[in-house]
N, C-alpha and C positions, 0 to 999 in steps of 0.2 A: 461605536455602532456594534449589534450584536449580530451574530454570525451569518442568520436567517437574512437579514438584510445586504447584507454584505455578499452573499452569494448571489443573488437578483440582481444587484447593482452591478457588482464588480467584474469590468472589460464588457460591460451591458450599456456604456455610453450610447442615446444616438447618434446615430450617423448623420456627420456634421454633414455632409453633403444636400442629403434626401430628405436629415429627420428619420428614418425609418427607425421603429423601436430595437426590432429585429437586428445581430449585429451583422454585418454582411458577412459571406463569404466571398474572399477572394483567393479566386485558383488559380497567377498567373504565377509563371515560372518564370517570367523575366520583368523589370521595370523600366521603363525610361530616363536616362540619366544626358547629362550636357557631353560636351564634346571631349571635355579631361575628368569625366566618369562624375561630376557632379551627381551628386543624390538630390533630385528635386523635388521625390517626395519621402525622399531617407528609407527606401530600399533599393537594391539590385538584383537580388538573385536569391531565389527561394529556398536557397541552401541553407543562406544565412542567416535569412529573415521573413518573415512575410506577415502583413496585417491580421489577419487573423489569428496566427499564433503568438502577435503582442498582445492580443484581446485578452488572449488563454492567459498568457505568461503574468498580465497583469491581474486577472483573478485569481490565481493560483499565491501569487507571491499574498493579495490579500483574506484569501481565507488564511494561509497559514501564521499571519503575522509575519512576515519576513521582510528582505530587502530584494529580493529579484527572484527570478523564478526561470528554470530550462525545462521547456517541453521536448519529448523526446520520441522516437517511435515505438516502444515498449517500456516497462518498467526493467526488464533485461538492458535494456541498453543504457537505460538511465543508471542503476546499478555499476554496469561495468563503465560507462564514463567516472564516474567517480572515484572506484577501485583505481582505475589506469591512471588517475592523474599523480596517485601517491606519490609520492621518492618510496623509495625502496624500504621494506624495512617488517615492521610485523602489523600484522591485525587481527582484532580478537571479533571474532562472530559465536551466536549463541550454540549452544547446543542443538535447540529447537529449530531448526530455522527452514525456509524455503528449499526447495532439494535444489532447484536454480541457480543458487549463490554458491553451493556446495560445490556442483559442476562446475559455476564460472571459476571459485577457487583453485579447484583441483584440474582443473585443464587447460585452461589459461592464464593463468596466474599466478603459478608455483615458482615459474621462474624465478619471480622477482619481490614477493608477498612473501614472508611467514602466514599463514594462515591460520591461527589457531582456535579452536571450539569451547568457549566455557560456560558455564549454566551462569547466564544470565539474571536469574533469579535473586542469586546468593552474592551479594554486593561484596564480601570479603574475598570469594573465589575471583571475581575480578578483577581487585585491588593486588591481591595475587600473582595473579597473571599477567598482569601492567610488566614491559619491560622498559630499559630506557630505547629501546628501537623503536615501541610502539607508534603507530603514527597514525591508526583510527580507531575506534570502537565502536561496532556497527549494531548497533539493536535493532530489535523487531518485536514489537510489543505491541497489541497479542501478538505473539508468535504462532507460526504455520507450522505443525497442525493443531497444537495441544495447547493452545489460547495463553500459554507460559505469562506472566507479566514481568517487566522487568522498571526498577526504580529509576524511573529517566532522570532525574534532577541527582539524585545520590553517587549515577555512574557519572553522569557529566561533572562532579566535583572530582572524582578520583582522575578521570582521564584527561582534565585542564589540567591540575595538578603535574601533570607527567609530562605534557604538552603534545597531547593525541588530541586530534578531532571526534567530534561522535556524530553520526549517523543516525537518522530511525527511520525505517522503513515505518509507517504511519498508513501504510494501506488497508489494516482492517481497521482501523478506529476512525480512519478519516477528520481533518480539521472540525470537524461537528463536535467529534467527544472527545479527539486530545490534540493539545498543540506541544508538541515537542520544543521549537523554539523555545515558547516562553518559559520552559524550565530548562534551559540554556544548553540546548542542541545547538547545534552547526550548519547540519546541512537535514532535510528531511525529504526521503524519495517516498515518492509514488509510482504505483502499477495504477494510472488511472483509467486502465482496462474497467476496474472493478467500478467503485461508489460515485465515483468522478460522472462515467460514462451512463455507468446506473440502467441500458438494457440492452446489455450484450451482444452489443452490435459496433464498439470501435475500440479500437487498439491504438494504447499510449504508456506513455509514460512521463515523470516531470522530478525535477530536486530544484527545493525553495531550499533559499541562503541564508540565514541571519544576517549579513554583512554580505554585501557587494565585494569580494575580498579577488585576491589573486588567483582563488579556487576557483571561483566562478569565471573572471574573465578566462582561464586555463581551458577549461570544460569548455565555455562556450565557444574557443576558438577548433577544441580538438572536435566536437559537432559540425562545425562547420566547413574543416577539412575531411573528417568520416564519412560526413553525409550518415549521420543516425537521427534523421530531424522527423518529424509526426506532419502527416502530413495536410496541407492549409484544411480538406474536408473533414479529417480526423479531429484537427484545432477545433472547428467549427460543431461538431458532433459536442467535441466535450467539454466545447465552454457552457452549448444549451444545457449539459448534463446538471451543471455546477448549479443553475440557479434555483434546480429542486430537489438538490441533493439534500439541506438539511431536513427538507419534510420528509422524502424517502428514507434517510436513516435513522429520523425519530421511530417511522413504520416498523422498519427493519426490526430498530430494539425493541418494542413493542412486543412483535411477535415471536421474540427470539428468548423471549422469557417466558411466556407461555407453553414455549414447543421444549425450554431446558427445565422450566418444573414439572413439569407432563415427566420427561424423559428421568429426570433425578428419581422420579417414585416409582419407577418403573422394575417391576421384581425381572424383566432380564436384560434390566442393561447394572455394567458393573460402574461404568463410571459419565459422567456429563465432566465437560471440560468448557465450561463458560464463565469468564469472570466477574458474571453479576450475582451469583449465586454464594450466599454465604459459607459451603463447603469448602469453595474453591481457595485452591494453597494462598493465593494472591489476591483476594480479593478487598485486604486492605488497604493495600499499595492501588490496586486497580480502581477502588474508591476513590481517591485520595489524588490521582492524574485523568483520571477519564470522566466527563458529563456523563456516560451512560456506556454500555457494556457492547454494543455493538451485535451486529446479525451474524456473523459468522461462532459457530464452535464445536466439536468436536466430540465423539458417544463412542464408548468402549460397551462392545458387545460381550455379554457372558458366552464362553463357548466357542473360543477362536475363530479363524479364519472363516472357517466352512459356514457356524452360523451367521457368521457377520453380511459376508457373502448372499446369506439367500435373506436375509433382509434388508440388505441393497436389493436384491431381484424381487423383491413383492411389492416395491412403492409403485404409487400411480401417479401421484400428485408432484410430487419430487422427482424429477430429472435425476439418472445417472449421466454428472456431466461435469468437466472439467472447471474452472474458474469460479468467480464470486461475484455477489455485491449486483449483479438482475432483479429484475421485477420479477422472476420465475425463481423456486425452490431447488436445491439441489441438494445433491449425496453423490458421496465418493468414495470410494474405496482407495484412500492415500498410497499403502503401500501397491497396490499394484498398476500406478500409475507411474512409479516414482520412479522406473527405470532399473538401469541393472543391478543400483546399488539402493533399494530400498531402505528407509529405518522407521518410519510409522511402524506403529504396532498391526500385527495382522489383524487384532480384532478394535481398530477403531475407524470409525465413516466421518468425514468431515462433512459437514449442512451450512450451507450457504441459505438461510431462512429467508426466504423472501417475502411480494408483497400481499401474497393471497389474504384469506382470512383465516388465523389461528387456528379456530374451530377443524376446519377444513385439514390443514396439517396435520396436526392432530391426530384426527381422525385416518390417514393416512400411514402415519407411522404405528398407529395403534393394531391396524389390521397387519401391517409389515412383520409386527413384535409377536403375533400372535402364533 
């Protein structure tokens, strides 16, 4: 079954009860059980579990092709359940990467994590870098900010080899245009804040499993005694998200190639960073695992900080706004959002392209550039 359907369908069962097409929401925080904790309808307590969030957990596991699926309350928390469940030892994360995971490495995690940065890009640099401690290899393809790609099937042959797990944060490409699994990932988180949810209006997160393994029953016990669960209206918010998500991110790429060949010819900007664009360093590799190239990517302004700066401050149509993956347009000036420890370049804006009409974008950045 191909994806578009698969997202309509899946945890879109009706409701055996009523029939109703709609999947319900249920918001109770406790269940009815027998008198020696019998589960009579196989939940107890919403920490654990709750209907709604198996609806989610079972769309999620099937857009991605997986074996089971943990929703969680942010893509943060989804991230650091997974980091925390390691044994002890090293892990290799890109160079490019979420400024997020940097923090959760360096300030929670140093204890017990090597944490180490490699360009993701260059398959030998991380054949390299493989120790025998290693014990994950975490991608992020595209990577946040500078749309990086990285060869998922080529790292997962070096990091089996060694007997590391690999990761991929799969949040800009979403199961529409890559599925990590199938090129023998492990584990694959979402921020399904962004394409999941699709109008920026609910906060989550989820990791689909290849294998129902000892990672996942681990994870999902240490969820259930943290209490880092998404909650039954959030489940609910972003299962509805899921089943129009493949049309919105056909939209998305659509317009997000219009707004990066506009931007590419453009005498002041110095660089587009999108990987559907034949310039781009990766764009063979990004052929080659992704259906399509995705809304999100990134513009290096001629003229540093300052002019980058007042063309963030002339859009109208584009939001200056934090996050991705809405029915609304955005721009961001990465470094000065990233905190104390910045590393975006000063003169690049991230654009979260959304679902207006090209023309209109366009036309907005045009005036911006001017």
């Amino acid at each position: 079954m191909r994806i578009e359907s698969i997202a309509v369908h899946a945890g879109a069962e009706p409701d055996a009860q009523t029939g109703a097409m709609a999947p319900p929401l249920y918001l109770a925080t406790t269940f009815r059980h027998g008198p020696a904790g019998e589960r009579i309808g196989g939940y107890e307590y919403s920490r654990e579990d709750n209907p709604t969030q198996t609806r989610l957990e079972a769309a999620l596991t099937a857009l991605e092709g997986g074996a089971a699926a943990l929703a969680f309350a942010s893509g943060m928390a989804a991230t650091d359940a997974l980091l925390s469940a390691l044994p002890d030892g090293h892990v290799l994360i890109p160079l490019d990467v979420y400024q997020g995971l940097r923090t959760l490495a360096r300030e929670f995690l140093a204890n017990r994590l090597d944490v180490e940065a490699v360009d993701m890009t260059d398959v030998k640099a991380v054949a390299s870098a493989i120790k025998p401690t290693t014990k994950c290899v975490w991608l992020e393809t595209p990577s946040n900010p500078l749309l990086q790609i990285s060869d998922i099937a080529a790292i997962v042959e070096i990091a089996h080899h060694a007997g590391a797990i690999v990761a991929v944060d799969n949040t800009f490409a979403t199961p529409c245009l890559q599925q990590p699994l199938a090129l023998g990932a492990d584990v694959v988180m979402h921020s399904t804040t962004k394409y999941f949810g699709g109008h920026s209006d609910v906060l989550g997160g989820a990791l689909v499993f290849a294998t129902k393994s000892d990672l996942h029953e681990e994870i999902a016990h240490a969820r259930h005694v943290r209490g880092a669960i998404l909650s039954p209206f959030n489940a609910w918010l972003t299962l509805r998200g899921c089943r129009s998500m493949p049309a919105r991110v056909a939209w998305h790429c659509r317009n997000a190639r219009a707004v990066a060949e506009f931007l590419a010819s453009h005498q002041r900007v110095e660089r587009v960073n999108w990987p559907g664009l034949e310039s781009h360093p990766n764009h063979a590799i990004a052929k080659k695992q992704m259906h399509d190239f995705g809304g999100m990517m990134s513009v290096q302004i001629k003229g540093g900080r300052e002019a980058t700066l007042a063309v963030a401050g002339k859009v109208n149509l584009f939001a200056n706004a934090t996050s991705l993956g809405g029915c609304e347009s955005l721009i961001e000036h990465r470094a000065s959002v990233e905190g104390a420890n910045p590393v975006s370049p000063q003169n690049l804006l991230r654009i979260s392209v959304g679902l207006e009409h090209p023309d209109d974008l366009i036309a907005d950045l045009a005036n911006a550039l001017k």
